[in-house]
N, C-alpha and C positions, 0 to 999 in steps of 0.2 A: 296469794293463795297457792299453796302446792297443788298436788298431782290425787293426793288422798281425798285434802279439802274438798277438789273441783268434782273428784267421783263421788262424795257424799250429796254435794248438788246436783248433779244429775242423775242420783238415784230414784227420785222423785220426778224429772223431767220423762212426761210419757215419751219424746222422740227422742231422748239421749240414753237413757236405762237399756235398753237392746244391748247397748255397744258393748256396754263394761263388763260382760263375763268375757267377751275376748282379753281382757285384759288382766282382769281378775285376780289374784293366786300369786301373782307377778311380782318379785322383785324389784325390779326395776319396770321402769314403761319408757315409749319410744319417743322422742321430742327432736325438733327441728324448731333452730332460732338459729337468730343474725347475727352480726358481730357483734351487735349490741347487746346481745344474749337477751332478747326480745324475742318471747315465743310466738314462733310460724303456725305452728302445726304438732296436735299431741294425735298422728296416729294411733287407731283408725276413728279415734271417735272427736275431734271438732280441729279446726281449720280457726287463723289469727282472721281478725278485721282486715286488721292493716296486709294481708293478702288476693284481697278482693279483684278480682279481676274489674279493670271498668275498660272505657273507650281508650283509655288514655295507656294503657296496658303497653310496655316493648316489650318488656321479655317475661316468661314463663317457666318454671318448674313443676312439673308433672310429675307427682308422687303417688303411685300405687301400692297400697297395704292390702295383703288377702293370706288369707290363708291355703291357699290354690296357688301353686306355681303359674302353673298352664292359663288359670282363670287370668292371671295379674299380667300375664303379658299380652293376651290377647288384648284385654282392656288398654293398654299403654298403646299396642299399636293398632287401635280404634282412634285414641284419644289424641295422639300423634298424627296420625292422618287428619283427622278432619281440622286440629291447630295447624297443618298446614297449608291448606288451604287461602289461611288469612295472612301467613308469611311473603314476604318480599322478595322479589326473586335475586337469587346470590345470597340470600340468607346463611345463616349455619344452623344446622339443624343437627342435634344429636342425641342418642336415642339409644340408651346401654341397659 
């Protein structure tokens, strides 16, 4: 399923239809996938399975989409701080 496909099913989804006039009009839309070119992530509107955080969780990428400068960074280092919290000390922690 493409990117059109997936927006004609979540036209009818009451918690997914919000998202897609941010996207709307758009040439292209935004996607994050692996080497295996398995999609992560179709910013801002759903997240892969296979990204799930569980207990078993090492490492993390924290991906912010807004349309607020200011809104998305504050939220990054909200969401930053409190992931660190559960970090290891001597960790590496980076944050651009």
């Amino acid at each position: 399923m493409n990117c059109v496909q997936l927006f004609e099913v979540f036209k009818s989804d009451m918690k997914m239809k919000k998202f897609l006039p941010i996207l709307e009009g758009h040439e292209k839309y935004p996607v994050f996938y692996d080497k295996n070119r398995q999609v992560l992530s179709l910013p801002p509107i759903i997240n892969s399975e296979a990204t799930k955080i569980t207990l078993d969780t090492k490492n993390v990428f924290i991906e912010i989409t807004g349309t607020d400068l200011v809104k998305t960074k504050v939220c990054l280092a909200i969401l930053a701080a409190q992931f660190s919290n559960y970090c290891a000390e001597g960790s590496q922690h980076t944050v651009e």
